[in-house]
Residue frames as a rotation matrix with the C-alpha (Angstrom) as fourth column:
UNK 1
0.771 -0.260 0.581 -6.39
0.629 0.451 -0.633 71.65
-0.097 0.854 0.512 35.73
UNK 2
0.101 -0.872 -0.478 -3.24
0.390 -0.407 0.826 72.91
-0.915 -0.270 0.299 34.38
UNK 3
-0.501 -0.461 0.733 -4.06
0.829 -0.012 0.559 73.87
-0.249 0.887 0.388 31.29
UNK 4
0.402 0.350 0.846 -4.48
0.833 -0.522 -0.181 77.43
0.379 0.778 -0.502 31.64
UNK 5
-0.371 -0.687 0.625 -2.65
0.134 -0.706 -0.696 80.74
0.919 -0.174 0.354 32.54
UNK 6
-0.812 -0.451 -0.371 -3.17
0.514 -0.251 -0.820 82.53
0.277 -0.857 0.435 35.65
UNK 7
-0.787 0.561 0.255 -5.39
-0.311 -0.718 0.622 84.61
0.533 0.411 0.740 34.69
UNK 8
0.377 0.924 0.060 -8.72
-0.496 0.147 0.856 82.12
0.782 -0.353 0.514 35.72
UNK 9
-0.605 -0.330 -0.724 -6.41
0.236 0.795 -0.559 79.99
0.760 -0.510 -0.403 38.82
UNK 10
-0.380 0.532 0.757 -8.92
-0.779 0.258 -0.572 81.03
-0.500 -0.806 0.317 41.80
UNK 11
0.136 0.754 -0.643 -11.46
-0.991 0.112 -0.078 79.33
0.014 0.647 0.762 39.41
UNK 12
-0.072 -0.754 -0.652 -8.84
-0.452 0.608 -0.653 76.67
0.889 0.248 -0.384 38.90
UNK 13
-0.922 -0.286 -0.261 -7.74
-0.057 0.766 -0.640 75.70
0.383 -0.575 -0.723 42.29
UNK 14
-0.262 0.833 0.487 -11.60
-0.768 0.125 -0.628 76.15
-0.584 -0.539 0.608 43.62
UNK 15
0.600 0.539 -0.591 -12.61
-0.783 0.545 -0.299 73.40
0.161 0.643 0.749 40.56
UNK 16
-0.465 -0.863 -0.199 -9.25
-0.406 0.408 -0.818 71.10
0.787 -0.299 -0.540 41.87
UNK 17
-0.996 0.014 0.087 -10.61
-0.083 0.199 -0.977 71.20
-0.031 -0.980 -0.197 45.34
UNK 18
0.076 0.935 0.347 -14.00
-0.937 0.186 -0.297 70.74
-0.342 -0.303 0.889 44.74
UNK 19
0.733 0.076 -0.676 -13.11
-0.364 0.883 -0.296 67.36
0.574 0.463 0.675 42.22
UNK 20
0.991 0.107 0.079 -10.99
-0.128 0.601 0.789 66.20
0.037 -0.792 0.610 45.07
UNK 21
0.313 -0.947 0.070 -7.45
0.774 0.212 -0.597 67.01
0.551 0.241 0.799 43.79
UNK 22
0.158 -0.908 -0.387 -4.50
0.916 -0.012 0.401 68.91
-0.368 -0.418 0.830 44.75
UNK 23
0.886 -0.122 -0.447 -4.13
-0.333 -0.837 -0.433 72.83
-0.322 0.533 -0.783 43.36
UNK 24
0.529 -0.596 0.604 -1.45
0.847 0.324 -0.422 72.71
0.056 0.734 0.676 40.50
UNK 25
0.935 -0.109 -0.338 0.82
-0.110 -0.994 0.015 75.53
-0.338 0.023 -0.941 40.65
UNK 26
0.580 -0.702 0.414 4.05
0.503 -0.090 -0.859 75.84
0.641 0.706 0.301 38.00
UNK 27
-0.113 -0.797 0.594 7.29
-0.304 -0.541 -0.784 76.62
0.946 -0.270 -0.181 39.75
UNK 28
-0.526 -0.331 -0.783 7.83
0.744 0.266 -0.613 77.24
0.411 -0.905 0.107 43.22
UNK 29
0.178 0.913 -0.367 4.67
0.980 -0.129 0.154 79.28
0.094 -0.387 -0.917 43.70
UNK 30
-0.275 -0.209 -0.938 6.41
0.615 -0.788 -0.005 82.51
-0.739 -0.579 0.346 44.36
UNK 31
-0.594 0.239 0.768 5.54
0.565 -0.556 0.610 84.13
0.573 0.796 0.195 41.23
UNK 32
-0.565 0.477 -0.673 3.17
0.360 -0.591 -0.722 87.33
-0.742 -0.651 0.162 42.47
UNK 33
-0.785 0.255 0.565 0.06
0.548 -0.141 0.824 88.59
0.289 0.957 -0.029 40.70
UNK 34
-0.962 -0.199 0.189 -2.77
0.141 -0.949 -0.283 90.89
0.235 -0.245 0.940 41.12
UNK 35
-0.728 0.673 -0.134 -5.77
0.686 0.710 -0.162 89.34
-0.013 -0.210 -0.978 42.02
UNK 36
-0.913 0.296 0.283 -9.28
-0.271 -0.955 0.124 90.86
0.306 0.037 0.951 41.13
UNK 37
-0.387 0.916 0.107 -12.74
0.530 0.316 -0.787 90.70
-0.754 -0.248 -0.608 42.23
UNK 38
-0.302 0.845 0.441 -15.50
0.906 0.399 -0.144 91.12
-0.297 0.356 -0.886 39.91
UNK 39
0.393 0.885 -0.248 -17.27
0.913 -0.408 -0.010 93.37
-0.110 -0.223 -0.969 41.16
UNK 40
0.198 -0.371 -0.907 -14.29
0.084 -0.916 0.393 96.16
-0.977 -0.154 -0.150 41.07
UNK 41
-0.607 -0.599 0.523 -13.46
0.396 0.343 0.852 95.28
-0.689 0.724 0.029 37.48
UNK 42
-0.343 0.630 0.697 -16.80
0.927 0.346 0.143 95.29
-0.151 0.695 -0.703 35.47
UNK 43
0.741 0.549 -0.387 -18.06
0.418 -0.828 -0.373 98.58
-0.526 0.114 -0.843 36.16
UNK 44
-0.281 -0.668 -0.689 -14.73
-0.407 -0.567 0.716 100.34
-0.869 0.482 -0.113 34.63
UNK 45
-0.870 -0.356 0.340 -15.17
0.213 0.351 0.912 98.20
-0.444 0.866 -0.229 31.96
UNK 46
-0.112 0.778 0.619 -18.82
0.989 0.151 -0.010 98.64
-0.101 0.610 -0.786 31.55
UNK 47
0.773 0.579 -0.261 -18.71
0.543 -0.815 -0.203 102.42
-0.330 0.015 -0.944 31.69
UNK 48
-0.389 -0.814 0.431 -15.45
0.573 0.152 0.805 103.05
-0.721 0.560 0.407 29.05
UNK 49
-0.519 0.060 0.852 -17.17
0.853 -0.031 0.522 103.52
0.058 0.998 -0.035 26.42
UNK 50
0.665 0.722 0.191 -19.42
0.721 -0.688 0.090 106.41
0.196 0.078 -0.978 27.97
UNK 51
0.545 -0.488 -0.682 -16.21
0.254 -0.679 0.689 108.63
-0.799 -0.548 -0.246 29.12
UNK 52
0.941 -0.245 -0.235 -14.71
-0.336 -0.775 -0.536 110.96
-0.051 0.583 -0.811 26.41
UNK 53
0.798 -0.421 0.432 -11.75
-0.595 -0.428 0.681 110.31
-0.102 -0.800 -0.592 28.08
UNK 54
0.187 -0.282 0.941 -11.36
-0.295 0.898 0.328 107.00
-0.937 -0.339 0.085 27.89
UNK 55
0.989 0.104 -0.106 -12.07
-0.139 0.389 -0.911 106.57
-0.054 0.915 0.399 23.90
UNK 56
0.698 -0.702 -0.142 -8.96
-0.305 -0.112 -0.946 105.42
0.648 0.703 -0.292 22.07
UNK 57
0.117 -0.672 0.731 -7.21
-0.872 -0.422 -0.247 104.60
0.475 -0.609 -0.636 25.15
UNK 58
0.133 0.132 -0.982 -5.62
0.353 0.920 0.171 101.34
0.926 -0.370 0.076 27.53
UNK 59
0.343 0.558 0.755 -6.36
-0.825 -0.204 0.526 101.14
0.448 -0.804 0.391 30.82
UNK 60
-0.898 -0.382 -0.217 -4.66
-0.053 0.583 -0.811 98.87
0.436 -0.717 -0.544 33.89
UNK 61
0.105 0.604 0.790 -7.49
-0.809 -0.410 0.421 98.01
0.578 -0.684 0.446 35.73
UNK 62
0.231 0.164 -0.959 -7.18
0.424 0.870 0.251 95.26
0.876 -0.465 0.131 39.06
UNK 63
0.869 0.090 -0.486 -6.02
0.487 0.009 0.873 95.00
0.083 -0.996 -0.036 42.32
UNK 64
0.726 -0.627 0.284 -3.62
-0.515 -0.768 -0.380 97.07
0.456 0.129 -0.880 43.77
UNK 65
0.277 -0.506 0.817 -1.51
-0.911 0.131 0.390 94.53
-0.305 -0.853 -0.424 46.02
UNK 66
0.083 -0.010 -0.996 -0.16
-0.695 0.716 -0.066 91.13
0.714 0.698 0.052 44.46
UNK 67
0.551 0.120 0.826 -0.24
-0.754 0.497 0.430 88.14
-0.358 -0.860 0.364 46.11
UNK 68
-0.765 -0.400 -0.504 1.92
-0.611 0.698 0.374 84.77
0.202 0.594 -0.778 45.53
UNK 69
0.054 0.673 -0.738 0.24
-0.435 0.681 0.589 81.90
0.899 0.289 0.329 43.71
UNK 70
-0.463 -0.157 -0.872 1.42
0.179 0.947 -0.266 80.01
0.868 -0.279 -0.411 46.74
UNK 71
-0.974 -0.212 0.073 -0.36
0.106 -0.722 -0.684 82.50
0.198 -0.659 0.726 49.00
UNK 72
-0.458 0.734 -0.501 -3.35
-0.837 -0.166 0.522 82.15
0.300 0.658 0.691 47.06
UNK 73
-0.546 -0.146 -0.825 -3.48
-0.211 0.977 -0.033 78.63
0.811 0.156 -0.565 47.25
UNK 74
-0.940 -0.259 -0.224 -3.04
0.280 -0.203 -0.938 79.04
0.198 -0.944 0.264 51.15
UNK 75
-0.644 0.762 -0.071 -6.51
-0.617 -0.571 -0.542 81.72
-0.453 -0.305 0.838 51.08
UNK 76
-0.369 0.413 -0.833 -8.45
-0.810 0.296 0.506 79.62
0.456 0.861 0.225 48.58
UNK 77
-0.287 0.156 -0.945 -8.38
0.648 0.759 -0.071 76.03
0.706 -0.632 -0.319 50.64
UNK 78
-0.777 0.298 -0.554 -8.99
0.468 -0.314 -0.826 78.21
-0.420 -0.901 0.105 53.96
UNK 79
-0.687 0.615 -0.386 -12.09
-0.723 -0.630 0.283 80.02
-0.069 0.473 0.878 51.81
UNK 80
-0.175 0.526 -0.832 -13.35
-0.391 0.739 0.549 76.66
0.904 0.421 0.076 50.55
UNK 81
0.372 0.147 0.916 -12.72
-0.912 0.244 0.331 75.16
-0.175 -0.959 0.225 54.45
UNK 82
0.968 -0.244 0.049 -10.36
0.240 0.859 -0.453 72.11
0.069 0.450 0.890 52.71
UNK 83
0.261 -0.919 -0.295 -6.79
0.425 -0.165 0.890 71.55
-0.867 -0.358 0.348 53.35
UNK 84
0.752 -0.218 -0.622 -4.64
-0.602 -0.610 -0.515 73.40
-0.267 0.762 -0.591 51.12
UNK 85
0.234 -0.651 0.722 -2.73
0.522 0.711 0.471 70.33
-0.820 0.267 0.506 49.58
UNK 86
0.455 -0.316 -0.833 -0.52
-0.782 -0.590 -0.204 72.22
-0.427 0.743 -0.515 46.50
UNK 87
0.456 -0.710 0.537 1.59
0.699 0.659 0.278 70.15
-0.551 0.249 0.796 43.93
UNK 88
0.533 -0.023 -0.846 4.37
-0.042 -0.999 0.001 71.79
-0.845 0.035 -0.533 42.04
UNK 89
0.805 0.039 0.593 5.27
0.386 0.724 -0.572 71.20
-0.452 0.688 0.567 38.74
UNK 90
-0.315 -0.825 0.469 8.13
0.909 -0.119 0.401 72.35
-0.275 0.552 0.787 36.64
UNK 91
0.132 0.710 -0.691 8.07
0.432 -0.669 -0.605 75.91
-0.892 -0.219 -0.395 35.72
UNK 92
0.412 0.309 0.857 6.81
0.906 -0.040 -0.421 77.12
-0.095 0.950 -0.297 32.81
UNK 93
-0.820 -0.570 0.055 8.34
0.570 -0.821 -0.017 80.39
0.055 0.017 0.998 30.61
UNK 94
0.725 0.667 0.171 6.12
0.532 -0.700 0.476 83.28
0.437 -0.254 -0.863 32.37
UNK 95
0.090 -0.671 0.736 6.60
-0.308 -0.722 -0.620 86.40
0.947 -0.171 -0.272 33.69
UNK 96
-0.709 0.007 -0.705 7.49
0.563 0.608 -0.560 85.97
0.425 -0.794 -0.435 37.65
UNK 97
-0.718 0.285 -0.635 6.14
0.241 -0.754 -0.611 89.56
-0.653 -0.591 0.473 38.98
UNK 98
-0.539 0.510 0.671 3.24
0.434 -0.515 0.739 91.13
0.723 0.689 0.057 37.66
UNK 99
-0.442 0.403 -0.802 1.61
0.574 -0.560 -0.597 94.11
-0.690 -0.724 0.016 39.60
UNK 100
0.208 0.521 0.828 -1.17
0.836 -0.534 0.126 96.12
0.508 0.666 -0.547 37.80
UNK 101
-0.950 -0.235 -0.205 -0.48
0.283 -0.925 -0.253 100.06
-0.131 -0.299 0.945 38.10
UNK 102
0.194 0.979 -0.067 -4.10
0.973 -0.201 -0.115 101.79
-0.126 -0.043 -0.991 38.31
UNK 103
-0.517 -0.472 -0.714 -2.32
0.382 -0.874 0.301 105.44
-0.766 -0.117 0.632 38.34
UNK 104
-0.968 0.244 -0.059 -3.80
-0.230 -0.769 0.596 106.29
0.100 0.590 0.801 34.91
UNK 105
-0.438 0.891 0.118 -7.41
0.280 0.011 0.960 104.90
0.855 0.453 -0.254 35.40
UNK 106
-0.215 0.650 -0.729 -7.67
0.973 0.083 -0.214 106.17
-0.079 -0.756 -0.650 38.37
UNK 107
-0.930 0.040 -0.366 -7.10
-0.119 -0.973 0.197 110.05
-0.349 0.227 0.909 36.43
UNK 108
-0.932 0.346 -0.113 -10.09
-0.274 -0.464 0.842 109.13
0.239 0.816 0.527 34.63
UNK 109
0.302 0.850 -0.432 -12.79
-0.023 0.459 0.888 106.88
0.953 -0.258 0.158 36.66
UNK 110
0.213 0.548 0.809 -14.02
-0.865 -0.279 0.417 107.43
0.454 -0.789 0.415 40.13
UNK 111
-0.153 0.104 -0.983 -12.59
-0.074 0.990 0.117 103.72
0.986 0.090 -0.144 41.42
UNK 112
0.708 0.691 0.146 -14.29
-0.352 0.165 0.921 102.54
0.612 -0.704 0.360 44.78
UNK 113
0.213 -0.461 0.861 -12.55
-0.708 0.535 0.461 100.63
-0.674 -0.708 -0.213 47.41
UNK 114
-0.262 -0.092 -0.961 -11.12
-0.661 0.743 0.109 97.62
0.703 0.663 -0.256 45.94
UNK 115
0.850 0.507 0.143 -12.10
-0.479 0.630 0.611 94.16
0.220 -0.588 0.778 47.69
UNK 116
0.000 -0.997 0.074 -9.93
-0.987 -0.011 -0.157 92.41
0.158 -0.073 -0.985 49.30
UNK 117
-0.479 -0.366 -0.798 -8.60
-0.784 0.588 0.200 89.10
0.396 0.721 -0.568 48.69
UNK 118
-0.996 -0.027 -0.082 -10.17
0.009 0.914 -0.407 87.27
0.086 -0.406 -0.910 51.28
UNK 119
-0.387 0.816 -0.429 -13.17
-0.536 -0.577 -0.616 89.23
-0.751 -0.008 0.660 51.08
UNK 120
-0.264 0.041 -0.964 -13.30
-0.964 -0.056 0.262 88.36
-0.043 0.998 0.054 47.42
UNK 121
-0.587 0.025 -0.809 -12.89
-0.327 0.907 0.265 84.60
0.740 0.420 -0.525 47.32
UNK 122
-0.614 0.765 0.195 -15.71
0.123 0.336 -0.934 84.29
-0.780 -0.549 -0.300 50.49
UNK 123
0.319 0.893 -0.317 -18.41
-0.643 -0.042 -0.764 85.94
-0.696 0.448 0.561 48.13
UNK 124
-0.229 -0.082 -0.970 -16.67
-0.835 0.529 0.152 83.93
0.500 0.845 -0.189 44.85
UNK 125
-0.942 0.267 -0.206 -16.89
0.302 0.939 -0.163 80.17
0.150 -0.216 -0.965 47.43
UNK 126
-0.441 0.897 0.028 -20.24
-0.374 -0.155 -0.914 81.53
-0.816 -0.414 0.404 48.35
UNK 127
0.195 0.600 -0.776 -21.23
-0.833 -0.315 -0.454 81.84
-0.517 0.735 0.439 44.83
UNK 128
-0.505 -0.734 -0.455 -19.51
-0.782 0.612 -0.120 78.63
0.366 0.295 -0.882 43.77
UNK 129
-0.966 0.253 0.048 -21.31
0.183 0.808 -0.560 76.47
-0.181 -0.533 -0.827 46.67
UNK 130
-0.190 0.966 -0.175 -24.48
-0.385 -0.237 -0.892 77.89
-0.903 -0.102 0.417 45.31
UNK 131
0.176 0.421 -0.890 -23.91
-0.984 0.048 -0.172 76.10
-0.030 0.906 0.422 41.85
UNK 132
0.580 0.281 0.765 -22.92
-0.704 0.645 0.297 73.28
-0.410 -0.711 0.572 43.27
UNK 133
0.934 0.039 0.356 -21.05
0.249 0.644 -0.723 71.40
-0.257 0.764 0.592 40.81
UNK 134
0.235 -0.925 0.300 -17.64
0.175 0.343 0.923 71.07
-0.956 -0.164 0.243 39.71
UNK 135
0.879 0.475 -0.031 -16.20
-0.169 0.251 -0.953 71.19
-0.445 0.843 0.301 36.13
UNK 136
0.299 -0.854 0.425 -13.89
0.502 0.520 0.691 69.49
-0.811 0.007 0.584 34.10
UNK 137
-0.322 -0.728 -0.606 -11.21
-0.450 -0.445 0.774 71.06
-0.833 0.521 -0.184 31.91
UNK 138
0.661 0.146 -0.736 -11.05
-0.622 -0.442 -0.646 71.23
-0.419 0.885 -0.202 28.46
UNK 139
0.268 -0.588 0.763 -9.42
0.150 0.808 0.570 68.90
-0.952 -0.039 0.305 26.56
UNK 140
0.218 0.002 -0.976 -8.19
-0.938 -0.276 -0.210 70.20
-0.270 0.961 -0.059 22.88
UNK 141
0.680 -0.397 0.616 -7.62
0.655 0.707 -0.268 67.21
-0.329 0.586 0.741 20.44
UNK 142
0.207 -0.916 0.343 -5.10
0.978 0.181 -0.107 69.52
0.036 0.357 0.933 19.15
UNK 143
0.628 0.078 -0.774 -2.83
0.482 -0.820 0.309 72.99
-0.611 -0.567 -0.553 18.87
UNK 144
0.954 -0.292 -0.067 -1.12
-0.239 -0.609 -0.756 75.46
0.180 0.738 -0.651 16.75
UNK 145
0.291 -0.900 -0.325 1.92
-0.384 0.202 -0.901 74.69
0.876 0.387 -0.287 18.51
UNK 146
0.806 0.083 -0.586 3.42
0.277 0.821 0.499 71.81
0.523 -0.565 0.639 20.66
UNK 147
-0.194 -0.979 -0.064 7.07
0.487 -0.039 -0.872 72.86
0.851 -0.200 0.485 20.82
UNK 148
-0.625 -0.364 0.691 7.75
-0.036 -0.870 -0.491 74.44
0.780 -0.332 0.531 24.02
UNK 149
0.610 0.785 0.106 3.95
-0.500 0.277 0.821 73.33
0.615 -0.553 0.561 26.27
UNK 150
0.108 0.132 0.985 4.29
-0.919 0.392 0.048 72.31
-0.380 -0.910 0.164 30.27
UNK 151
-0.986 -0.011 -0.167 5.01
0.029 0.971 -0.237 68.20
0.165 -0.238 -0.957 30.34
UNK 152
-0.697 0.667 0.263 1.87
0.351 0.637 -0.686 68.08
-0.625 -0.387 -0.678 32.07
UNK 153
-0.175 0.592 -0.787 0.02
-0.625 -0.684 -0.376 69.55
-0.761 0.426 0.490 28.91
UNK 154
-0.106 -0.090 -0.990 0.96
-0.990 0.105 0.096 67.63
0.095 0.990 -0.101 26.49
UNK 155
0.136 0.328 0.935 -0.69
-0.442 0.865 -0.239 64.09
-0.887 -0.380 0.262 26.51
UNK 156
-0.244 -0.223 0.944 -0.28
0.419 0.854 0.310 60.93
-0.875 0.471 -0.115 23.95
UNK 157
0.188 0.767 0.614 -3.42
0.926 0.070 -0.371 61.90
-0.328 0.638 -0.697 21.40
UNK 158
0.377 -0.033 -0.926 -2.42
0.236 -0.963 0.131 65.65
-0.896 -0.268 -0.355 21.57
UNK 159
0.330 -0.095 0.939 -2.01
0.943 -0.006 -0.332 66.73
0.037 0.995 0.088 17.70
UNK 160
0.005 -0.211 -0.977 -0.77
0.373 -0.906 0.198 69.68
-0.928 -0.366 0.075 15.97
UNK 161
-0.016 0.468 0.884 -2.24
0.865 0.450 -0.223 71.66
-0.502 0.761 -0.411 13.58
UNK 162
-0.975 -0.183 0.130 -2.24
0.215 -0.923 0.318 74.95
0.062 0.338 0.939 11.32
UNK 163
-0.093 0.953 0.290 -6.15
-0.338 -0.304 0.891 75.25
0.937 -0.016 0.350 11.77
UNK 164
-0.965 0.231 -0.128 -8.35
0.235 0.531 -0.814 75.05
-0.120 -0.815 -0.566 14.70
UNK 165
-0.351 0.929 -0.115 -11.65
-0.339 -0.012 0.941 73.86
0.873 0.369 0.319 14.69
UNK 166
-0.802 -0.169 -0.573 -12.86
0.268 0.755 -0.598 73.41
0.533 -0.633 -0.561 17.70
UNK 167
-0.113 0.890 0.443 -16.34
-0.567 -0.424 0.707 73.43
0.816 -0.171 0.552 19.82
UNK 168
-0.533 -0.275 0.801 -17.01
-0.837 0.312 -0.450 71.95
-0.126 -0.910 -0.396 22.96
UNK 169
0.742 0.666 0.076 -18.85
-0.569 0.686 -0.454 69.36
-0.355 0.293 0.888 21.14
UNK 170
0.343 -0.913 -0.222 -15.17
-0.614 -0.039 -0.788 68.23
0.711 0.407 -0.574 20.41
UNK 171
-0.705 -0.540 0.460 -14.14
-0.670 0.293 -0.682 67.45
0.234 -0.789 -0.569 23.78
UNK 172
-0.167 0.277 -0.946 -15.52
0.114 0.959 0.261 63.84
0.979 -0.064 -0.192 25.16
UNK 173
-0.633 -0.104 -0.767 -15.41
0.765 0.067 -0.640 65.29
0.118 -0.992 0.037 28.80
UNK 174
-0.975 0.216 -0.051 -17.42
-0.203 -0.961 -0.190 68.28
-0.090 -0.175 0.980 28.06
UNK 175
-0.392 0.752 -0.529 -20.08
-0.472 0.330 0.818 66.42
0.790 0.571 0.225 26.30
UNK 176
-0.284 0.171 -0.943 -20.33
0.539 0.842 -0.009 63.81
0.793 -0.511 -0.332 29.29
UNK 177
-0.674 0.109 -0.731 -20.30
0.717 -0.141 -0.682 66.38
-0.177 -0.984 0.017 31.67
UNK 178
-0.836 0.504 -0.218 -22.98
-0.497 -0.863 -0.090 68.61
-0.234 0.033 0.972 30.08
UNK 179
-0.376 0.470 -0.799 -24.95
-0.362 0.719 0.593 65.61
0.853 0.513 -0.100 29.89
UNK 180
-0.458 0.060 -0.887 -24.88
0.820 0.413 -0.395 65.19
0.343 -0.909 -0.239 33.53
UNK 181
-0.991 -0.045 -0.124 -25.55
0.087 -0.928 -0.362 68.68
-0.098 -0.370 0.924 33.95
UNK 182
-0.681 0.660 -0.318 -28.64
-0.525 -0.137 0.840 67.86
0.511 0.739 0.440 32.09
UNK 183
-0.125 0.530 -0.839 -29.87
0.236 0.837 0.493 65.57
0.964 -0.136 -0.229 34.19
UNK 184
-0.973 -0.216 -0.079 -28.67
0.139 -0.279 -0.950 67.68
0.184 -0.936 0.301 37.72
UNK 185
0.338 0.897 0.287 -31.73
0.906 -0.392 0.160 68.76
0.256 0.206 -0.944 39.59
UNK 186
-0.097 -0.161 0.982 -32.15
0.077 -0.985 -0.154 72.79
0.992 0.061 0.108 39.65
């Protein structure tokens, strides 16, 4: 799906390529970001709160090396063992570069090797082909604001509103597909 930042796209293009589509990527792919594993992330985050140090303070934490989305793409399909078919839509206002500095958390927490990218997305398809299952995007009935949203966001029914109420009991695709889920065997 395209309807969400960078932030979750391994997630993304692995859910794409498992439901049989194309990876979506805004622009011309070069944008560059900083790709984390898990496993280097959580512990800083779960052990924050026990370091003096840290109180009161922000913290960079990810990968040190950035990769482009279109690079990604590229490792992701060759992870999964599926062609890397890409489509590219219009690009959206984002930054292009983003590179996480680690310099100050690394004055204050003990950080490990980091994983590297291909490293990473074997154990993430590993862990992926052990739930087996696909899932479909979110669908809002509506948003705070339209003006300005990707083309491919913005669909027919798509409302806009000063409140949001919303629950995945909302979405018609979420409902159907946690209904199947219900029925998967374990």
């Amino acid at each position: 799906s395209t309807q969400s930042t960078w932030g979750n796209v391994v997630g993304i293009f692995m859910n794409e390529l498992l439901r049989g589509r194309p990876m979506t990527i805004f622009g011309d792919g070069e944008q560059t970001r900083s790709f984390s594993y898990i496993d280097d992330v959580a512990p800083v985050l779960a052990m924050a709160p026990l370091y003096p140090a840290a109180r009161n303070e922000v913290f960079n934490v990810g990968a040190d090396e950035p990769y482009t989305l279109n690079h990604l793409a590229a490792t992701v399909a060759a992870a999964m063992e599926m062609p890397a078919e890409i489509i590219h839509l219009p690009p959206r206002m984002e930054v292009v570069h983003s590179q996480v500095d680690n310099d100050k958390v690394r004055c204050v927490f003990q950080l490990g090797r980091a994983t590297g990218l291909a490293d990473g997305l074997n154990r993430t398809v590993a862990w992926v082909r052990a739930v087996g299952h696909a899932y479909l995007p979110v669908e809002f009935r509506a948003v705070e604001v339209l003006a300005h949203m990707p083309p491919s966001w913005v669909r027919a029914d798509l409302r806009e509103t000063t409140v949001l109420n919303h629950s995945s009991a909302d979405n018609p695709r979420a409902v159907a597909f946690e209904a199947m889920r219900a029925v998967r065997p374990p």
